[in-house]
MARZA-79294 format. One line per 10 residues: their letters; for each residue x, y, z of C-alpha. Coordinates in steps of 0.05 Angstrom, whole numbers, padded with zeros to 5 digits. Example, Ala and Ser with C-alpha at 12.3 -4.5 7.8 and 13.67 -1.06 7.14 Angstrom:
! residues 2
AS) 00246/-00090/00156 ~ 00273/-00021/00143 $
This chain:
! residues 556
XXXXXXXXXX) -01241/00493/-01436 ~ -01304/00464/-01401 ~ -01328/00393/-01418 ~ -01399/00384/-01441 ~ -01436/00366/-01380 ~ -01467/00292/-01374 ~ -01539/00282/-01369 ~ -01537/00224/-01320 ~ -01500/00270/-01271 ~ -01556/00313/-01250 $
XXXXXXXXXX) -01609/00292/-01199 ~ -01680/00299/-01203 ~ -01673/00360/-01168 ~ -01640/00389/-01215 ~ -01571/00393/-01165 ~ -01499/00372/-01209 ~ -01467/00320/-01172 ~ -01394/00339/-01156 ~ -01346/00320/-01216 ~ -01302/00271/-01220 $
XXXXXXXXXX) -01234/00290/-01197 ~ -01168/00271/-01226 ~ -01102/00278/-01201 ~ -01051/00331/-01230 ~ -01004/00279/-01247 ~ -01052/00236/-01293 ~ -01052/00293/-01334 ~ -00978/00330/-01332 ~ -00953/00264/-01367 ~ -00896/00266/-01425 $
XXXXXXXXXX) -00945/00223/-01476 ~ -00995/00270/-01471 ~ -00960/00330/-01476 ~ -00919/00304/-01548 ~ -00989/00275/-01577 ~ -01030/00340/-01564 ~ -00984/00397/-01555 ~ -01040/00461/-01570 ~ -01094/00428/-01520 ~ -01045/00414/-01466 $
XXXXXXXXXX) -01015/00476/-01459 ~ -01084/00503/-01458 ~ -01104/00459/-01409 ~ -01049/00469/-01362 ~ -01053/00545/-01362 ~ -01121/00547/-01347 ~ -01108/00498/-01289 ~ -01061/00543/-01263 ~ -01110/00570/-01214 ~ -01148/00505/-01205 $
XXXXXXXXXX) -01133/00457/-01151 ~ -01177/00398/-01178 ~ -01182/00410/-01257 ~ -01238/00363/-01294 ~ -01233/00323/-01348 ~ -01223/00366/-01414 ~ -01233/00327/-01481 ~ -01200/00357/-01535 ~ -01234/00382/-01608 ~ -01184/00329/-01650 $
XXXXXXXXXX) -01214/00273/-01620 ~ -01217/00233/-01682 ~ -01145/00246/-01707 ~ -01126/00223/-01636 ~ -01162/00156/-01644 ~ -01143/00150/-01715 ~ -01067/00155/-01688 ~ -01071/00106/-01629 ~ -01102/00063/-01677 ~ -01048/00075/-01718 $
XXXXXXXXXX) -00993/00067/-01674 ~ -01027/-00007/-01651 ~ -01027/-00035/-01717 ~ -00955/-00013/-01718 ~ -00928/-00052/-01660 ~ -00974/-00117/-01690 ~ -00945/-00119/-01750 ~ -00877/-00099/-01738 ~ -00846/-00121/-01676 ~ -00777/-00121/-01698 $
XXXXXXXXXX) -00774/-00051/-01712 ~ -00749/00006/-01676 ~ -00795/00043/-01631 ~ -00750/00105/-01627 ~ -00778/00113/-01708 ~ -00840/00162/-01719 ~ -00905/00142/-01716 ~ -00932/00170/-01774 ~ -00876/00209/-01798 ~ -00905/00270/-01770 $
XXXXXXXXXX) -00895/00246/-01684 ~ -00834/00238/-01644 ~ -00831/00195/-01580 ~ -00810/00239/-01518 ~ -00741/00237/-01483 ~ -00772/00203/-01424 ~ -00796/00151/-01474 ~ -00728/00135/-01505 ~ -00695/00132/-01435 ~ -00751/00088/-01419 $
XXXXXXXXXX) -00738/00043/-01480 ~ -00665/00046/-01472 ~ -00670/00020/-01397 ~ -00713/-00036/-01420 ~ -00659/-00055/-01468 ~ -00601/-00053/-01417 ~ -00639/-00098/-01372 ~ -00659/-00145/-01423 ~ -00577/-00155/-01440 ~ -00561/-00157/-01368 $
XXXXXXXXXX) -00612/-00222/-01349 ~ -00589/-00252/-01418 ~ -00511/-00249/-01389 ~ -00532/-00289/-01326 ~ -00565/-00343/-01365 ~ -00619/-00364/-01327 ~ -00654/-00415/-01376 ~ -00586/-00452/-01385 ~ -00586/-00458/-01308 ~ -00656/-00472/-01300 $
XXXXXXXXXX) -00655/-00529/-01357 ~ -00599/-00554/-01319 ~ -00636/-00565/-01254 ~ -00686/-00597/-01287 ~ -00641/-00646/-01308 ~ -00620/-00658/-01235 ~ -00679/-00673/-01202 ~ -00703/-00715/-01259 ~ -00642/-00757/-01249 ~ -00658/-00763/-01164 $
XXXXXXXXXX) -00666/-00834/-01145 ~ -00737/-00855/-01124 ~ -00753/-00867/-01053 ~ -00752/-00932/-01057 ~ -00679/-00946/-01068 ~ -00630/-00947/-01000 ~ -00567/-00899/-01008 ~ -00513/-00922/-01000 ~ -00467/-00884/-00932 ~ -00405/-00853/-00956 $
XXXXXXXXXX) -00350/-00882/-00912 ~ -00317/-00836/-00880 ~ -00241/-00834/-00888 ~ -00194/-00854/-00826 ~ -00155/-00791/-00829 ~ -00218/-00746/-00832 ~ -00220/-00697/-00770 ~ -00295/-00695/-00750 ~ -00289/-00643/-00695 ~ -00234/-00589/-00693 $
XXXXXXXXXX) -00180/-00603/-00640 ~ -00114/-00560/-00623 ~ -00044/-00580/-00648 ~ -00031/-00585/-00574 ~ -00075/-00636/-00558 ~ -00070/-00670/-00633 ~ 00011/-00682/-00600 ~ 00037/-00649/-00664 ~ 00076/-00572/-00686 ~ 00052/-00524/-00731 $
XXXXXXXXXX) 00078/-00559/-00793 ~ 00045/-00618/-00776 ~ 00109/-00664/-00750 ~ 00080/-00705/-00687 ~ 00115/-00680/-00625 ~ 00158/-00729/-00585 ~ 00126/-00761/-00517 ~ 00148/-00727/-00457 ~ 00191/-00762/-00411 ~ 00148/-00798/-00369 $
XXXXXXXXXX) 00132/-00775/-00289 ~ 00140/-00799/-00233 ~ 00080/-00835/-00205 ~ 00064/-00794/-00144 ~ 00035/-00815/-00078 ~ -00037/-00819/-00063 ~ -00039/-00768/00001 ~ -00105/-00810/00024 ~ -00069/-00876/00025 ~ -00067/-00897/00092 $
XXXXXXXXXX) 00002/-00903/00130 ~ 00017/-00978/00145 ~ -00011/-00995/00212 ~ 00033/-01006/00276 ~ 00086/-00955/00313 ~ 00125/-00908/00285 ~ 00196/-00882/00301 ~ 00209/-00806/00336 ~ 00250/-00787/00279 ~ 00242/-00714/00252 $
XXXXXXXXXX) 00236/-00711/00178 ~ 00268/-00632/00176 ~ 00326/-00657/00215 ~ 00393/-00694/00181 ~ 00444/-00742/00211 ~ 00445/-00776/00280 ~ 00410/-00719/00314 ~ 00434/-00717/00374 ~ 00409/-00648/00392 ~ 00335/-00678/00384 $
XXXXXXXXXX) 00354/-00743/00436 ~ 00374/-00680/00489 ~ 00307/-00650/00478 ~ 00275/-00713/00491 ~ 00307/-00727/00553 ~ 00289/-00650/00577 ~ 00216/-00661/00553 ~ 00211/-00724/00597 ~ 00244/-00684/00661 ~ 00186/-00631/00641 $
XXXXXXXXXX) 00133/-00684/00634 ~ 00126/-00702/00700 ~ 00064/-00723/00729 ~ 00038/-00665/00777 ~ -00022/-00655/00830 ~ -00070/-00613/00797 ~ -00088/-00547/00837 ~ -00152/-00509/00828 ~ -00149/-00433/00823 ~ -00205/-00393/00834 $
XXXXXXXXXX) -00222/-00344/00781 ~ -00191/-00275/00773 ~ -00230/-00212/00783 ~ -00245/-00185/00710 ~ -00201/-00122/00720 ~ -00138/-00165/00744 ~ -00157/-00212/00678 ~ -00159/-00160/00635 ~ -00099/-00133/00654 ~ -00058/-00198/00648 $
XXXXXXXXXX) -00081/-00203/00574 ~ -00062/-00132/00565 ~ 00011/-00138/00584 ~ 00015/-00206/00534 ~ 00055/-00183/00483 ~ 00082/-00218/00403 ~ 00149/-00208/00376 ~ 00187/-00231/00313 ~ 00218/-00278/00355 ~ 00158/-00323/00381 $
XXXXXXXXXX) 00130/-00326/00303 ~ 00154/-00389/00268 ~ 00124/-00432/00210 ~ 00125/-00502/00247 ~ 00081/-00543/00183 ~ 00078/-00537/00115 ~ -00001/-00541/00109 ~ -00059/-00503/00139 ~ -00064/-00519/00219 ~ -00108/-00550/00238 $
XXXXXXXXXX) -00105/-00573/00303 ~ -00063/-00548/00363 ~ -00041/-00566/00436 ~ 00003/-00525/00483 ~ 00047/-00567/00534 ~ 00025/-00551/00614 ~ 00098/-00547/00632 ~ 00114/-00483/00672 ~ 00190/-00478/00663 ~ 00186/-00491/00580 $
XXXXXXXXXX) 00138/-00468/00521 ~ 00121/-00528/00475 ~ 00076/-00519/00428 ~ 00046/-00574/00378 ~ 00000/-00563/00312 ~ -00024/-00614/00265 ~ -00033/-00601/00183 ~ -00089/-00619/00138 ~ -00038/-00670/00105 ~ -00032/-00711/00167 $
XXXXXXXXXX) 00039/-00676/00188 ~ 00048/-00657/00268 ~ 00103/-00610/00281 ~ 00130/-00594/00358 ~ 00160/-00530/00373 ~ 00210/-00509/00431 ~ 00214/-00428/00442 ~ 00265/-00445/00491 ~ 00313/-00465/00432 ~ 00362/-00415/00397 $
XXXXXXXXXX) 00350/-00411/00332 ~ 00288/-00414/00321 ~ 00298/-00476/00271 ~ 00328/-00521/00320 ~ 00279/-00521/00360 ~ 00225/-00540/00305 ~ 00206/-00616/00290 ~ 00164/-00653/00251 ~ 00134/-00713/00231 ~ 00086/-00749/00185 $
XXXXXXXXXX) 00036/-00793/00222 ~ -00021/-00793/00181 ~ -00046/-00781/00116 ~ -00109/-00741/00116 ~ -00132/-00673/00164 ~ -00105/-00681/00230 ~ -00167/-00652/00269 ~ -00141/-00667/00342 ~ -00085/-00665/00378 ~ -00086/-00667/00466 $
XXXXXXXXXX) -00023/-00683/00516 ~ -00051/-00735/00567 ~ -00074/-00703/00635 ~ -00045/-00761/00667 ~ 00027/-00761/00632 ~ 00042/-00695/00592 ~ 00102/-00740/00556 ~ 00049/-00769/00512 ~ 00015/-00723/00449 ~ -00047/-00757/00422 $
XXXXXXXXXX) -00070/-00741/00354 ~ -00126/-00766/00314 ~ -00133/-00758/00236 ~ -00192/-00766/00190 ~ -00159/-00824/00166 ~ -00186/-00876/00224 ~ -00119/-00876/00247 ~ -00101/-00850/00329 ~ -00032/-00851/00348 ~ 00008/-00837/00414 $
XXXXXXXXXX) 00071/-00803/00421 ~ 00119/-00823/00472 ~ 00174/-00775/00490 ~ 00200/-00827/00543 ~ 00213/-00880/00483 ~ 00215/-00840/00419 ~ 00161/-00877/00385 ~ 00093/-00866/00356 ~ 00042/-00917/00388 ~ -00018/-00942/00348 $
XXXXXXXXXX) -00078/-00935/00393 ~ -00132/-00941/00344 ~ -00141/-00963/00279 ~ -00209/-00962/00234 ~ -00206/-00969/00157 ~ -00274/-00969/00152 ~ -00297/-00899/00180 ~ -00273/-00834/00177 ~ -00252/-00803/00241 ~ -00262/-00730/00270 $
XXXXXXXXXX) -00251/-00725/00340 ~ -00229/-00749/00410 ~ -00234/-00733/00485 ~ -00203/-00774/00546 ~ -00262/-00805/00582 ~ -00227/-00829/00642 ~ -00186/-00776/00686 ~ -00128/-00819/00680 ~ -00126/-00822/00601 ~ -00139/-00891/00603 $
XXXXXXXXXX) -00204/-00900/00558 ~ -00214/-00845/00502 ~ -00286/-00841/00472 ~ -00281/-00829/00395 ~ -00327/-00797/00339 ~ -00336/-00812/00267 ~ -00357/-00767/00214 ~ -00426/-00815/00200 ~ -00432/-00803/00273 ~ -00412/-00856/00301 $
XXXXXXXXXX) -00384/-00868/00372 ~ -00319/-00911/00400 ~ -00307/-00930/00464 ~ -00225/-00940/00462 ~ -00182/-00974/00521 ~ -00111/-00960/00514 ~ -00088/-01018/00562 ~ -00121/-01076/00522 ~ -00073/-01099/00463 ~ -00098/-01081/00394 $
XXXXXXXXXX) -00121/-01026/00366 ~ -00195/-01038/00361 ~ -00255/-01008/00398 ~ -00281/-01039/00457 ~ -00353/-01012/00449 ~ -00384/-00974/00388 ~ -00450/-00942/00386 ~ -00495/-00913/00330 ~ -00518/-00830/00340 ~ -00588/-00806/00319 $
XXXXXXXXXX) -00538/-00743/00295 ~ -00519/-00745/00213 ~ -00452/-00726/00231 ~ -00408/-00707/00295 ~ -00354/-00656/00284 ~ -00327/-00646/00362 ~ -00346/-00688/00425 ~ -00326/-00661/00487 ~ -00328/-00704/00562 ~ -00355/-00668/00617 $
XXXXXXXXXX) -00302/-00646/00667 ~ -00346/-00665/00733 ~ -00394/-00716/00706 ~ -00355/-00753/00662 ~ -00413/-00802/00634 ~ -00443/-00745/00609 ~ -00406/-00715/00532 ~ -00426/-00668/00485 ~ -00427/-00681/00409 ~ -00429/-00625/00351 $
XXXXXXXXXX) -00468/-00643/00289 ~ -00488/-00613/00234 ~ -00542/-00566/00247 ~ -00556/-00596/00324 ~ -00518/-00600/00393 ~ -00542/-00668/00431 ~ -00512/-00692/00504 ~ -00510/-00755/00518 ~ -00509/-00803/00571 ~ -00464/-00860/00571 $
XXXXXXXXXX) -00500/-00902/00621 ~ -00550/-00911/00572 ~ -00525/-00916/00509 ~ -00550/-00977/00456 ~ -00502/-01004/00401 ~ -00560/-00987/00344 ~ -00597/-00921/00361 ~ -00576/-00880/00421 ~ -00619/-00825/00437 ~ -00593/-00759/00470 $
XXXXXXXXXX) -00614/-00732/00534 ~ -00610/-00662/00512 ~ -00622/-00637/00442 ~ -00600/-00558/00425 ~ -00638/-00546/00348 ~ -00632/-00468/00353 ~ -00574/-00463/00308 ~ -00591/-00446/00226 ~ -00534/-00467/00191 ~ -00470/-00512/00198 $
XXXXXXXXXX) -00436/-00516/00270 ~ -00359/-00523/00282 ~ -00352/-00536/00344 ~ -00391/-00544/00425 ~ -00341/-00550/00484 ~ -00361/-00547/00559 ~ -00332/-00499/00602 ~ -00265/-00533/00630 ~ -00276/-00532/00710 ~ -00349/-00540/00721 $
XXXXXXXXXX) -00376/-00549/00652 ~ -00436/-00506/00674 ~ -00432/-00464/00608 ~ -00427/-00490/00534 ~ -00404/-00454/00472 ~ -00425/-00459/00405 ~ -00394/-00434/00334 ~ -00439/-00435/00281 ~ -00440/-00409/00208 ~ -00491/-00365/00217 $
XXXXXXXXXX) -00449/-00316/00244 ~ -00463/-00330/00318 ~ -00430/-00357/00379 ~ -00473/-00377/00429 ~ -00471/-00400/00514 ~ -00513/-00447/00551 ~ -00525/-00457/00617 ~ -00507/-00529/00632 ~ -00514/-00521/00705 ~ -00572/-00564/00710 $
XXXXXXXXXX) -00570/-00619/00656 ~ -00644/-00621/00641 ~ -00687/-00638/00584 ~ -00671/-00569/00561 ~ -00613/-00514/00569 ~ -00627/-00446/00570 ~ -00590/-00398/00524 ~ -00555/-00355/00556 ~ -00521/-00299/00500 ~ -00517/-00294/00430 $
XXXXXXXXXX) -00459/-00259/00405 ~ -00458/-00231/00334 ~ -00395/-00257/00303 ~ -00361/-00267/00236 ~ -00356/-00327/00226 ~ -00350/-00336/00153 ~ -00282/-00366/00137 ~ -00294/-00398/00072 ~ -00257/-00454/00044 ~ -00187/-00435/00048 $
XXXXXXXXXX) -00185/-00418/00119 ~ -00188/-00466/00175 ~ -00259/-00457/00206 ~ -00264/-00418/00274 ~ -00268/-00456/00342 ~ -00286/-00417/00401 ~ -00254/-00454/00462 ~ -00245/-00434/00539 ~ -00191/-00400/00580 ~ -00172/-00456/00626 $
XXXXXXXXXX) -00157/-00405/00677 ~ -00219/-00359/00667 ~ -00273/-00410/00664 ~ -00324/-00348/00640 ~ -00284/-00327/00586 ~ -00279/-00357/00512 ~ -00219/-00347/00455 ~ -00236/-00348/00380 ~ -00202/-00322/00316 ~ -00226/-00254/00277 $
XXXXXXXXXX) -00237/-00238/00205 ~ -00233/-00169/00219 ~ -00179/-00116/00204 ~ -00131/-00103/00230 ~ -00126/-00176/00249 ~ -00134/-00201/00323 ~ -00158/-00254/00372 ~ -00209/-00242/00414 ~ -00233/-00255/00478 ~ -00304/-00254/00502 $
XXXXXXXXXX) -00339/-00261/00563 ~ -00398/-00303/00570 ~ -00440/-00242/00578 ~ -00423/-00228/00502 ~ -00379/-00173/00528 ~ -00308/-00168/00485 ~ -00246/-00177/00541 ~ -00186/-00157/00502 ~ -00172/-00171/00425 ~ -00096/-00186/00419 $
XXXXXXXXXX) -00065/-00148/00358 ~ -00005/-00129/00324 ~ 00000/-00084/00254 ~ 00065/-00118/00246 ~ 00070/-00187/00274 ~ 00001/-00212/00273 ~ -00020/-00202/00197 ~ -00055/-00261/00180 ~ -00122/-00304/00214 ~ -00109/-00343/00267 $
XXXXXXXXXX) -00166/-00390/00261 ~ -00142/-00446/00317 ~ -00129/-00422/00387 ~ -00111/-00449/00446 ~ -00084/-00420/00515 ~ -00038/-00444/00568 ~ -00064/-00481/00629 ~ -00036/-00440/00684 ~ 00010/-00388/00642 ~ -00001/-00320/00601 $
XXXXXXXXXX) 00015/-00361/00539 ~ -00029/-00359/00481 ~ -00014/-00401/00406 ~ -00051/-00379/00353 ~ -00035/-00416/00273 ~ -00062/-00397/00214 ~ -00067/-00431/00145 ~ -00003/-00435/00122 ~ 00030/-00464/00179 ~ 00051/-00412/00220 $
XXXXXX) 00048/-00413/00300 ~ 00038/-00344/00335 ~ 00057/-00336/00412 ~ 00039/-00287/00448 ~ 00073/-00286/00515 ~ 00060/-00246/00581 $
């Protein structure tokens, strides 16, 4: 059916506008269908090949107002009665309608079952009861036994059911291993060895016979070939592998005798331990003792009198041992500063020049009585880690600091500031060591963290030193290895020994060219870092220890 057209919709041009269009579901809706059943179905079949149908009114208009109107009054005047009934006994309400009806119903019972007005009244009643702001609370005390944070029975000292645990039996109070060892001279007596000893008092009396003081006789250097050779046919064996200290070595010394091998190593717990290959077994030969009680960081036999082993701890403390009397001398003593390292400053090994970690500077006579300094002067360094004498000019020393190598000259040298004669700023990170070559002192080497070892020439002590080589070397120890020390063959004056983190393990020697000598390894007997070094005066004897304690020879 067409609706009668509107008069307002046409133009003065007589052109329809476009009618209004209505969606298909506005009209397919369940009401409409049940209230006009003939005109619906009408309607929807001859929308069946429309895609926007118009507005169709239908002819009963009247008896469709007459029934809403109907049906209005209805729900006025009656509100309690059912919907589902007929509207005017001729009308039934469409399925969707009832299920509409019946939903409304089941939600109405469901909100009534959580009773929300009771709880709603109920707040009400609370917040008209809250206190105004004027009145203080009062603080709820807490109670005693109240746990405020959450805490394991372990800690809370009780079991699982909640029975307090009994205190443990109470320890022994152990000794502080930075408390400084009472001052004055200590007996020879070996803390690994029992009873009256008397092996140990033979050894003594063969170390003194050994100990004598000899001319010293300058060799000239080997060709490199006849060198090389010599540290080819130096060989390690089960044998000539001991663990001499219980802690990580720090320090070592080799004896000069030519008819014995005596080597000695200091700990990081202040222990020094002497070993005698020349003893069978192995352990009888081993000694130690306990003469300080931080890092021992030096240890030297006089170059006068080879019976007496110097060593020098971080703990201030410098001490003489004395093979001839079996005792442990006191040579210096300072509570005050922290030690690091010593050098004899007089050929005869009467004066020793000492440095401090806050870079100070001792001047030390061992034939005054007392163990103070005689002079003490103040570095421009921030700290000195090695100081090394020269062997020909002896007024002149090298110091290691931090980042900086400085020489200095003791002739003019001021109690507050002393001012080096040479300063060396061309390493980038933390230095371990500087030592001058050991005949002439015309070279110095350097170890530095940053992976470099380096040579000077020294020749010609200037306001500046030439570098000589950089050699690329690893360097990197970390913190449970003793750091690396290069130091100089005393027989090869060119050449240099350091330890190796590579693999398979080795020591290796270098020329000061850079160029690699010979690297001494051994898949089976040298498995470990050898990070302190140190070869014999006049004899194809090298000592290499490692961190745990342990002394390797090898022996041409």
């Amino acid at each position: 059916m067409m609706s009668p057209q509107n008069p307002s919709e046409s133009n003065s041009n007589g052109e329809e506008k476009p009618k209004i269009k209505r969606k298909h579901r506005e009209l397919e809706t369940p009401e409409k269908e049940a209230i006009f059943p003939k005109e619906y179905s009408l309607q929807k079949s001859a929308l069946g090949s429309q895609t926007e149908p118009s507005v169709v009114i239908p002819e009963n208009t009247k008896d469709v107002l007459s029934l809403s109107n109907e049906m209005q009054s209805n729900q006025d005047g009656d509100g309690d009665e059912n919907e589902t009934a007929d509207l005017d006994d001729s009308v039934e309400l469409s399925a969707y309608e009832k299920k509409r009806l019946k939903n409304i119903s089941e939600n109405a019972e469901f909100f009534a079952s959580l009773h929300l007005v009771e709880t709603a009244a109920r707040l009400r009643k609370m917040i008209a009861k809250r206190p105004s702001r004027g009145i203080k609370r009062k603080k709820l005390k807490k109670a005693e036994d109240e746990i405020v944070c959450r805490r394991s029975m372990r800690l809370l000292k009780v079991d699982p059911s909640g029975v307090p645990l009994p205190d443990p039996s109470p320890q022994p109070e152990s000794v502080d291993q930075y408390t400084r060892l009472p001052p004055g001279p200590l007996e020879m007596i070996p803390e690994n060895q029992t009873g009256e000893n008397e092996m140990f008092k033979g050894v003594l009396q063969m170390w003194m016979k050994i100990s004598q003081p000899r001319n010293k006789s300058t060799k000239k250097l080997s060709s490199m070939k006849r060198y090389q050779a010599s540290l080819t046919g130096m060989v390690i064996s089960e044998d000539t592998i001991c663990k001499v200290i219980r802690s990580r070595i720090s320090s070592m010394a080799i004896h000069p005798s030519e008819t014995r091998t005596l080597v000695a190593a200091g700990d990081k717990l202040g222990q020094v331990g002497l070993w005698d290959l020349t003893q069978e077994p192995r352990e009888d030969g081993i000694f130690t003792f306990t003469l300080h009680s931080q890092v021992v960081s030096c240890l030297n036999f006089s170059p006068a009198n080879p019976a007496h082993l110097l060593s020098l701890s971080h703990d201030g403390t410098l001490r003489c041992g004395d093979f001839t009397r079996a005792v442990f001398e006191e040579v210096y003593r300072n509570e005050e500063r922290d030690s690091s390292y010593f050098d004899f400053l007089a050929e005869d090994a009467s004066t020793l020049i000492v440095g401090h970690w806050d870079a100070g500077v001792a001047i030390v006579d061992r034939r005054t009585p007392g163990t103070s300094h005689e002079q003490f002067f103040n570095s421009d360094m921030s700290v000195i880690r090695t100081l090394q004498v020269h062997p020909v000019n002896r007024h002149y020393f090298i110091a290691a600091g931090a980042r900086d190598v400085h020489i200095y000259d003791l002739r003019h040298l001021r109690s507050k500031r002393m001012k080096p004669l040479i300063s060396v700023t061309e390493h980038m990170k933390s230095l371990a060591s500087a030592y001058f070559s050991p005949v002439t002192g015309n070279r110095v080497v350097t170890t530095c963290a940053d992976d470099n070892l380096r040579v000077f020439d020294t020749s010609s002590v200037s306001s500046k030193i030439p570098l000589l080589t950089r050699v690329r070397h690893n360097n990197s120890t970390g913190r449970w290895l003793t750091r690396f020390r290069a130091v100089w063959d005393p027989k090869q004056e060119d050449c240099f020994i350091v330890g190796s983190m590579a693999r398979p393990r080795s020591i290796d020697v270098f020329h000061e060219s850079g160029e690699l000598v010979h690297s001494f390894r051994d898949g089976e007997c040298l498995a470990s870092v050898c990070s302190i070094n140190v070869m014999h005066p006049t004899q194809n004897i090298l000592a290499g220890g490692n961190s745990s304690g342990r002394i390797h020879i090898f022996k041409g």
